[in-house]
C-alpha positions, 0 to 999 in steps of 0.5 A: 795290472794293480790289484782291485780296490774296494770301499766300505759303503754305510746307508745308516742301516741296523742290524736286527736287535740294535737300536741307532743309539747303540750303534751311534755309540759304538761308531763313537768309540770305534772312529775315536769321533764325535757325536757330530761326526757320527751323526753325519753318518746316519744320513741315510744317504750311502757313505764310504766309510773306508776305501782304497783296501783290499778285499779281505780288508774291506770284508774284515771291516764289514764283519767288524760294522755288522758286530757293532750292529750296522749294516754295510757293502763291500763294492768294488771301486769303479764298479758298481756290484756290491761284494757278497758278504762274508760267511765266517767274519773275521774275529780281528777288527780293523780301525776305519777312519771315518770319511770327511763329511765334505768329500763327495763320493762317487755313490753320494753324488749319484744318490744325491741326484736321484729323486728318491729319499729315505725315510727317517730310521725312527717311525712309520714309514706311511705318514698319516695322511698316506694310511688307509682309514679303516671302518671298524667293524661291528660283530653281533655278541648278544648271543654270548654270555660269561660264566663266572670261573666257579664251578664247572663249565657244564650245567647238571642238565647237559653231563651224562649221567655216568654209572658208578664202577663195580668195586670188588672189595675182599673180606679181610675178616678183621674182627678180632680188634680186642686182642690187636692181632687180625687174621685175613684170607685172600680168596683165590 
């Protein structure tokens, strides 16, 4: 029995933190490809970017997408369970040709007969005439007012008066101010 195969499967998904411009790049100069070529990547209908490798390879390959900032599956060819991903990525990337825009696969002709479909990566995802019309709401603040940012916050009416602290102040007999030279007992 021959090993099992897996493909690297791509829906045009970002990684948190990149934008698609970044990630159209870098698919740029990692496929060796042209702004056509990588745009038809960006579908958003499932693609298999790589297939017929083994696991550590197609494992390799996702580590080496999700760097660049995309998101990818690993699925085992003929079934359809993705593969979990990886918990350490491999530091050594692999180069991946891209797949031919008119090849068919199995995962593209199956979404491709389904009646869903993706929303643009860009925008809302609720178009307007789909959103929920709010009223606004009227809050009563005439009983508010602003102070300037002078001064204190508390009127003289509203402190507590506060009794001035006993100090005990100790007589250091300094009147010898002629001669320069003072004298001082500290009581005991």
């Amino acid at each position: 029995m021959s090993a099992p195969t897996y493909s690297v499967i791509f829906r045009g998904d970002l990684e948190p933190g990149y934008t698609v411009a970044d990630v159209k790049a870098n698919f740029a100069r990692l496929f060796k490809a042209g702004p056509d070529t990588v745009e038809k990547l960006f579908s958003g209908r499932p693609l298999a970017i790589k297939k017929g490798m083994a696991q550590v390879q197609a494992e390799q390959l996702q580590a080496t997408l999700s760097k660049l900032g995309a998101q990818s599956t690993v699925r085992a060819e003929g079934g359809e369970q993705p593969v979990p991903q990886p918990s350490a990525p491999s530091p050594e990337p692999v180069s991946a040709p891209v797949a031919d825009a008119g090849e068919t696969t199995p995962v593209q002709s199956a979404v491709s007969d389904s009646s869903l479909s993706l929303a643009p990566m860009e925008g809302n995802l609720v178009k307007a005439h789909e959103k929920k019309s709010v009223e606004a709401v009227q809050v009563e603040v005439n009983h508010l007012s602003l102070k300037p940012a002078e001064g204190n916050l508390l009127e003289a009416g509203e402190r507590k008066p506060e009794a001035a602290p006993a100090v005990s102040v100790p007589d250091w007999k300094l009147d010898n101010h002629i001669s320069g030279k003072a004298s001082f007992e500290v009581p005991d």
